[in-house]
Backbone as CSV, one residue per row, in Angstrom:
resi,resn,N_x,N_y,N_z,CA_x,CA_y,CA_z,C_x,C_y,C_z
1,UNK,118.377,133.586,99.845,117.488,132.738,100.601,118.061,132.568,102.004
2,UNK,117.469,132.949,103.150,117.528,132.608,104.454,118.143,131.377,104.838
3,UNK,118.640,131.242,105.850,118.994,129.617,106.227,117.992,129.255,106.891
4,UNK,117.475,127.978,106.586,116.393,127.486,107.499,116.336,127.614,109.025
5,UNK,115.652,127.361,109.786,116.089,127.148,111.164,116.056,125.732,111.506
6,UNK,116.877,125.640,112.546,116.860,123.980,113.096,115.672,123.105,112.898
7,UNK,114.150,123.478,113.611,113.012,122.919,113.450,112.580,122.797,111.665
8,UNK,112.900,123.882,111.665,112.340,123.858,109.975,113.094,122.855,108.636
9,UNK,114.133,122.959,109.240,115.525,121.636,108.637,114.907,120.001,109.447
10,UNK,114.173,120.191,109.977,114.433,118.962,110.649,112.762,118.338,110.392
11,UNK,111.873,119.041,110.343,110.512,118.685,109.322,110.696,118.920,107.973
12,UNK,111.390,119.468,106.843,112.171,119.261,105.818,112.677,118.091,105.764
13,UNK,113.618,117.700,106.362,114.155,116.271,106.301,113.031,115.224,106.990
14,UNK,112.439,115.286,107.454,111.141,114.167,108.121,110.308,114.335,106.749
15,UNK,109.692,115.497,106.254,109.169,115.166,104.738,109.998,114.261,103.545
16,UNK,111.526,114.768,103.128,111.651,114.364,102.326,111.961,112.958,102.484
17,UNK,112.110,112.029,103.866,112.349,111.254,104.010,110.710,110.013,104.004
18,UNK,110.044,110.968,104.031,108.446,109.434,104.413,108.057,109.885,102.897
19,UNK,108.735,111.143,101.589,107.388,111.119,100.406,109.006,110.428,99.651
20,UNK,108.441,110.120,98.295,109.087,109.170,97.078,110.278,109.312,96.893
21,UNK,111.362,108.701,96.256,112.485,109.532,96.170,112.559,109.165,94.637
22,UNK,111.364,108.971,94.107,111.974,108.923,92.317,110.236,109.366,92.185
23,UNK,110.218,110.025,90.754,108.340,109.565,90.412,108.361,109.786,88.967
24,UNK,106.976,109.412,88.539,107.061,109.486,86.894,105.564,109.731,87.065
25,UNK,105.345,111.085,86.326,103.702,111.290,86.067,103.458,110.387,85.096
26,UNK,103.942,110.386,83.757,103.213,109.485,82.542,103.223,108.180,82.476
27,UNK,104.385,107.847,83.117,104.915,106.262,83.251,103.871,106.034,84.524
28,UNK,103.591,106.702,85.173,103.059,106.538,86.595,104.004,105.486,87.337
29,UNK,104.990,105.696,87.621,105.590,104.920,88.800,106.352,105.358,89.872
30,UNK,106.546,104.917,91.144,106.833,105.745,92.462,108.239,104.973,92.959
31,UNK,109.126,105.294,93.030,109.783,104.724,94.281,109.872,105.209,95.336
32,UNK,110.235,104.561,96.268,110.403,104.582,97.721,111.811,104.904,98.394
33,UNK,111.805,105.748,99.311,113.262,105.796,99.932,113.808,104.383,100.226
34,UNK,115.210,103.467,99.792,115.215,102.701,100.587,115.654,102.605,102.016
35,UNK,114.968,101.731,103.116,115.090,101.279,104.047,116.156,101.926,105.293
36,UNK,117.569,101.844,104.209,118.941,102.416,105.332,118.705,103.425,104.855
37,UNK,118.087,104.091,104.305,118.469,105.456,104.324,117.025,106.439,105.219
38,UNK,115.878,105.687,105.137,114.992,105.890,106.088,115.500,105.867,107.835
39,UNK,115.998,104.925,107.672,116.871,104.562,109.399,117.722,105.700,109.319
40,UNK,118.235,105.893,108.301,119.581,107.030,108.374,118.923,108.257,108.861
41,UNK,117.986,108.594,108.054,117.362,109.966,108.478,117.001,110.176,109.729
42,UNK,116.637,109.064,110.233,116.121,108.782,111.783,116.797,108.733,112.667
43,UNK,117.734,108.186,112.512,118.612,108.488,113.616,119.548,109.616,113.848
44,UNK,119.761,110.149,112.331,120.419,111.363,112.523,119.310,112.620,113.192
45,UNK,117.651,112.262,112.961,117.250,113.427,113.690,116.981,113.157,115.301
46,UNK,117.070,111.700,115.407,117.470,111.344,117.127,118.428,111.649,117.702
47,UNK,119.603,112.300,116.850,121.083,112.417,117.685,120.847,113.847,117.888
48,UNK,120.046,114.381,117.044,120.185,115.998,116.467,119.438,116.099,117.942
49,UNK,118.605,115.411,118.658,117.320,115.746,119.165,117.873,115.769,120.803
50,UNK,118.645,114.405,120.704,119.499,114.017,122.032,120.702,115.334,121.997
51,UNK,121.188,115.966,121.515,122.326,116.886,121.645,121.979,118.385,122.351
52,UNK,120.429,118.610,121.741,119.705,119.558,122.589,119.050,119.417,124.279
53,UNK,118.980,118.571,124.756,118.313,118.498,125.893,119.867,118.935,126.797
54,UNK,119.691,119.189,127.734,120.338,119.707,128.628,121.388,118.298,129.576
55,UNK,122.477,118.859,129.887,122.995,117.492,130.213,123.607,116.710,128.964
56,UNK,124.857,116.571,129.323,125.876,115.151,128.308,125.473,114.328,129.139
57,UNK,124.660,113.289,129.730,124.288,112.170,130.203,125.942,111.488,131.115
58,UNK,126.692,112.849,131.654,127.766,111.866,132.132,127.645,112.734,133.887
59,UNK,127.791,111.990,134.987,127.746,113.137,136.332,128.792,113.029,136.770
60,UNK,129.461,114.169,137.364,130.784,114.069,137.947,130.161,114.188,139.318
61,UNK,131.004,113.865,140.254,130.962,113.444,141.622,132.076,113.581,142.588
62,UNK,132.453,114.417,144.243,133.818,114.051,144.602,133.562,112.827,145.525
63,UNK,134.775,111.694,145.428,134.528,110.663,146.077,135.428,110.900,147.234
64,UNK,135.155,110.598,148.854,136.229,110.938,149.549,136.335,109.667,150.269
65,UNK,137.114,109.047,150.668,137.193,108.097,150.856,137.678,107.749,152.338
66,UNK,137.060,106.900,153.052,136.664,106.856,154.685,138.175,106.783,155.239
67,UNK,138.379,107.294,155.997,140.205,107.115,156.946,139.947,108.019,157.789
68,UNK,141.373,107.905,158.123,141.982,109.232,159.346,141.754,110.667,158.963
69,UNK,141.404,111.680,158.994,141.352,113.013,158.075,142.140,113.962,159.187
């Protein structure tokens, strides 16, 4: 089996995170992801998301500073 690709790992994890994380056809009953682990998924695909854009959000700069030269 192939390795997924980034996008495809990352709507994979957005599915398995919003459908049930337990179920019972006969019993009919559903649970729900809980809560921190919904946030968990979320923010790990916000960091995943922030790491791709271009730029570490830090600017270097030379400072020269006013005198005699």
């Amino acid at each position: 089996m192939p390795d997924p690709t980034p996008t495809e790992l990352d709507d994979t994890i957005r599915q398995n995170a919003a459908g049930p994380a337990k179920a019972s056809v006969d019993g009919q009953s559903v649970e729900q992801h809980g809560l921190a682990d919904q946030i968990a998924a979320d923010r790990y695909l916000a960091s995943k998301q922030a790491t791709r854009k271009a730029g570490l959000g830090v600017k270097t700069s030379k400072l020269i500073p006013p005198g005699a030269t």
